[in-house]
PAMAR-823051 format. One line per 5 residues: number of its first residue (from 1); their letters; for each residue z, y, x of N, C-alpha, C. Coordinates in nm, 3 decimals, m for minus. Layout:
N
NUM	a	Z/Y/X/Z/Y/X/Z/Y/X | ... $
// end
This chain:
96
1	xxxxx	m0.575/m0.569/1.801/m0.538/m0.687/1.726/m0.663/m0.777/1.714 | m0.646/m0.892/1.777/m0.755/m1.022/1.717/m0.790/m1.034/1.606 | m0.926/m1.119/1.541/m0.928/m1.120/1.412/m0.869/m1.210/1.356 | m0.788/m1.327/1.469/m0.700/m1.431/1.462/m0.605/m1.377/1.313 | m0.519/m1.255/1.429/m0.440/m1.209/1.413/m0.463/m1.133/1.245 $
6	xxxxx	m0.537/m1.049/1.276/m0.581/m0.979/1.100/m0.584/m1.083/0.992 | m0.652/m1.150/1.064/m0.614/m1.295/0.923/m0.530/m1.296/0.908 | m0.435/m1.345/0.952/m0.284/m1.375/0.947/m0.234/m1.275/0.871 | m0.248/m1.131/0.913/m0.201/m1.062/0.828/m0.230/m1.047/0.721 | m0.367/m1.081/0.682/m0.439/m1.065/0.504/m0.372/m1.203/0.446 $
11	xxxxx	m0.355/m1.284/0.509/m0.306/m1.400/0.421/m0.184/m1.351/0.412 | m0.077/m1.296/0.488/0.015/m1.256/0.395/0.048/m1.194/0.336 | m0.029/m1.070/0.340/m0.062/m0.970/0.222/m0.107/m1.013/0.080 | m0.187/m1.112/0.095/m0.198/m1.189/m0.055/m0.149/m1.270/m0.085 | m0.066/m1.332/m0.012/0.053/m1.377/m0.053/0.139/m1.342/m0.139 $
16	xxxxx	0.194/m1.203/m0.090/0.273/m1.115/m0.115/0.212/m1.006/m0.287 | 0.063/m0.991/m0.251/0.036/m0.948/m0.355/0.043/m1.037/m0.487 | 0.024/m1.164/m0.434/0.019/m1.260/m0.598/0.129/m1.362/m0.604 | 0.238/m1.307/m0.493/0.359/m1.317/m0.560/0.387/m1.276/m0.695 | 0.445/m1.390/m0.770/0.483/m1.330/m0.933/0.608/m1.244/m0.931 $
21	xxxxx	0.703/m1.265/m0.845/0.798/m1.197/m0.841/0.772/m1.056/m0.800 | 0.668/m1.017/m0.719/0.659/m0.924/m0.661/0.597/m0.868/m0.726 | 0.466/m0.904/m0.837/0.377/m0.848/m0.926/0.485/m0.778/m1.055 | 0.533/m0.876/m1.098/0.637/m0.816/m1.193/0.732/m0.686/m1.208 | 0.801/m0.723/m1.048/0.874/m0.593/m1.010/0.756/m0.492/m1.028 $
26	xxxxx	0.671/m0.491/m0.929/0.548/m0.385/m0.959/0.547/m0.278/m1.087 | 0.511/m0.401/m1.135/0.505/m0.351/m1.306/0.583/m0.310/m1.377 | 0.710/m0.347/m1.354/0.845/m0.296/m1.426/0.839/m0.154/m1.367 | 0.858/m0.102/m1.250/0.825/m0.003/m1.157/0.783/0.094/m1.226 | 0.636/0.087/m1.212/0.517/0.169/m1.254/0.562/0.214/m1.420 $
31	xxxxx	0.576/0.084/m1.507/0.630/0.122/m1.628/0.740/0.218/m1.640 | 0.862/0.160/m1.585/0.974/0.269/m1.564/0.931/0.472/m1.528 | 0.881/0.483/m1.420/0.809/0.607/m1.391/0.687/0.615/m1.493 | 0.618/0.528/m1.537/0.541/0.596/m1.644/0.634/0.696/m1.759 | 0.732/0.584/m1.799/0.804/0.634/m1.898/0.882/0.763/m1.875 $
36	xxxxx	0.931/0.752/m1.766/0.988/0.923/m1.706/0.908/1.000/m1.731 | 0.795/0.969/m1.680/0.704/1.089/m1.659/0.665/1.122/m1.768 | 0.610/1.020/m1.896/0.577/1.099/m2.068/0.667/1.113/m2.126 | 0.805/1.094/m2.128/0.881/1.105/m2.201/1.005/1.210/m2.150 | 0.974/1.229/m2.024/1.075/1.364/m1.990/1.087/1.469/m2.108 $
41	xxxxx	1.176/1.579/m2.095/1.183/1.710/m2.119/1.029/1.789/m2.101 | 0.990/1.882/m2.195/0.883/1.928/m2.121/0.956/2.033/m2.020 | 1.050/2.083/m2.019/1.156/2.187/m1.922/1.141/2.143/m1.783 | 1.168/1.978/m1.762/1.285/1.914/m1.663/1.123/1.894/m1.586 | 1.030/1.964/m1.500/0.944/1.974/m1.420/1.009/1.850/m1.284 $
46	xxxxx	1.153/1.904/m1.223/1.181/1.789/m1.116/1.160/1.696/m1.152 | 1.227/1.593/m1.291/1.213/1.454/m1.288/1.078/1.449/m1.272 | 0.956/1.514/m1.362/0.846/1.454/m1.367/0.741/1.483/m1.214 | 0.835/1.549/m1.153/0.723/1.558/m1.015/0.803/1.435/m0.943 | 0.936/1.432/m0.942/1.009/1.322/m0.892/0.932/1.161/m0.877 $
51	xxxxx	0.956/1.135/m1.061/0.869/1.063/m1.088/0.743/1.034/m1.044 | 0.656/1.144/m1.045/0.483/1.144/m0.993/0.498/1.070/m0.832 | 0.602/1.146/m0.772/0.603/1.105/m0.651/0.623/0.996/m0.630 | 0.706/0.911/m0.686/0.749/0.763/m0.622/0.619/0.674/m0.703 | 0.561/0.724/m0.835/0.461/0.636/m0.862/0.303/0.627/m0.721 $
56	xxxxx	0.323/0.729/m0.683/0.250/0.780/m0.593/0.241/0.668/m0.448 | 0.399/0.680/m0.450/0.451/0.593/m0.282/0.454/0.463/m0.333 | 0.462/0.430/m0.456/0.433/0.243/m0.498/0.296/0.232/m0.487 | 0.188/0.322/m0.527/0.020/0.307/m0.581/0.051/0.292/m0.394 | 0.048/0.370/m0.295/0.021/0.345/m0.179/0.092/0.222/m0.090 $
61	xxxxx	0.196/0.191/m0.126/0.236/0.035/m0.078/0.130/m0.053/m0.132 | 0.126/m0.055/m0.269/m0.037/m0.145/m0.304/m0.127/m0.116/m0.243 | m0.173/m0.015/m0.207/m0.287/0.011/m0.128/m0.317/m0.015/0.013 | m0.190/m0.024/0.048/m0.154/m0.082/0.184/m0.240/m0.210/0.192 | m0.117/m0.305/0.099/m0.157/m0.445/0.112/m0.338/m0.497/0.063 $
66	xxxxx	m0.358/m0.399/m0.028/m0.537/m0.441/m0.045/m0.595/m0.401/0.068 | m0.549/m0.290/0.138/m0.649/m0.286/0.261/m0.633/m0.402/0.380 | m0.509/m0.451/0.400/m0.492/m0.552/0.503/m0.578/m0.694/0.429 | m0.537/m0.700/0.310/m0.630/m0.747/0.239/m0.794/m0.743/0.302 | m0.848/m0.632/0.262/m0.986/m0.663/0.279/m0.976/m0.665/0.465 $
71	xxxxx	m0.940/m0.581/0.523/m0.962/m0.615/0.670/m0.964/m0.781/0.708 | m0.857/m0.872/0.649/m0.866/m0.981/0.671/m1.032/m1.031/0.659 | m1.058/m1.025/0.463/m1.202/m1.065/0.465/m1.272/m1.022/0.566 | m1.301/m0.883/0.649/m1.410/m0.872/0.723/m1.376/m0.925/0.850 | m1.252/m0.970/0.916/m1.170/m1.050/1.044/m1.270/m1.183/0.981 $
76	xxxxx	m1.277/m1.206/0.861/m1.332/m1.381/0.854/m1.427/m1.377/0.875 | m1.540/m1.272/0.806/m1.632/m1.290/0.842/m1.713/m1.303/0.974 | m1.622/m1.159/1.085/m1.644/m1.182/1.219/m1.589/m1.302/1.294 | m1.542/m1.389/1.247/m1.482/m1.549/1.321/m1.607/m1.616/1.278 | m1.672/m1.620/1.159/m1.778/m1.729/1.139/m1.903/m1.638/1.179 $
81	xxxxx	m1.929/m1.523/1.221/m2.062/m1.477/1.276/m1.984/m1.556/1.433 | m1.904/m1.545/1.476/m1.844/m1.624/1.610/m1.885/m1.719/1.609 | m1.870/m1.808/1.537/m1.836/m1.906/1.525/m2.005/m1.992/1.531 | m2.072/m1.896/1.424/m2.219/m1.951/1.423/m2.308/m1.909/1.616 | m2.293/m1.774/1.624/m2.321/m1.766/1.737/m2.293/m1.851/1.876 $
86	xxxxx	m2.171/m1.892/1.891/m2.124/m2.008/1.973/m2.231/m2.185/1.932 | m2.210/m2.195/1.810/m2.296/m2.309/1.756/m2.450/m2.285/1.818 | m2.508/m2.188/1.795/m2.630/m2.173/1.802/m2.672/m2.193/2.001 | m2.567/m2.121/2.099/m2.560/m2.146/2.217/m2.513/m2.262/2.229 | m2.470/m2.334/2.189/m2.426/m2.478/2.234/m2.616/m2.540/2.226 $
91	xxxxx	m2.649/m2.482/2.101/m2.751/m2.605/2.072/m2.868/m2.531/2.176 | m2.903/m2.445/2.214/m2.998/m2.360/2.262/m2.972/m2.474/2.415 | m2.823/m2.452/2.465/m2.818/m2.531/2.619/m2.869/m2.647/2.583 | m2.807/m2.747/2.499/m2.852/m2.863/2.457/m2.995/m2.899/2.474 | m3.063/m2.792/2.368/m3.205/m2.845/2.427/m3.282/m2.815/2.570 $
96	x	m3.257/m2.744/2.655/m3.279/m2.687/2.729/m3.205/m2.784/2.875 $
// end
């Protein structure tokens, strides 16, 4: 994948992350399985591993998107070390 391309994908990963709609659901989410999980039965062990688990597979969809996230930042940074390096050979022929 280009770092064209990785950009592209971090911008819509933060897109997506600071979506309000999408932040909200989040949170309703996480709250919901919080609440399973302290307020179960102390007996009923399935719900609360149940529970653990899907809080588990949401924390890692977020984690997803922060990592495409930061890959983007370091895709930018390698376009403007590009970007300067190309500048610097333009001017090097130039004088030369």
């Amino acid at each position: 994948m280009t770092p064209q391309d990785e950009l592209r994908r971090a911008e819509k990963a933060e897109w997506i992350f600071r979506e309000e709609v999408f932040t909200e659901a989040v949170e309703q989410i996480r709250q919901a399985l919080l609440t399973a999980i302290t307020k179960s039965a102390f007996v009923d062990e399935k719900l609360r591993e149940k529970a653990c688990q899907e809080l588990r597979a949401l924390e890692n969809v977020l984690q997803c998107l922060k990592s495409t996230m930061e890959t983007g930042i370091l895709a930018r940074k390698q376009l403007e070390i590009e970007e300067q390096q190309r500048t610097w050979r333009e001017r090097a022929k130039a004088m030369f």
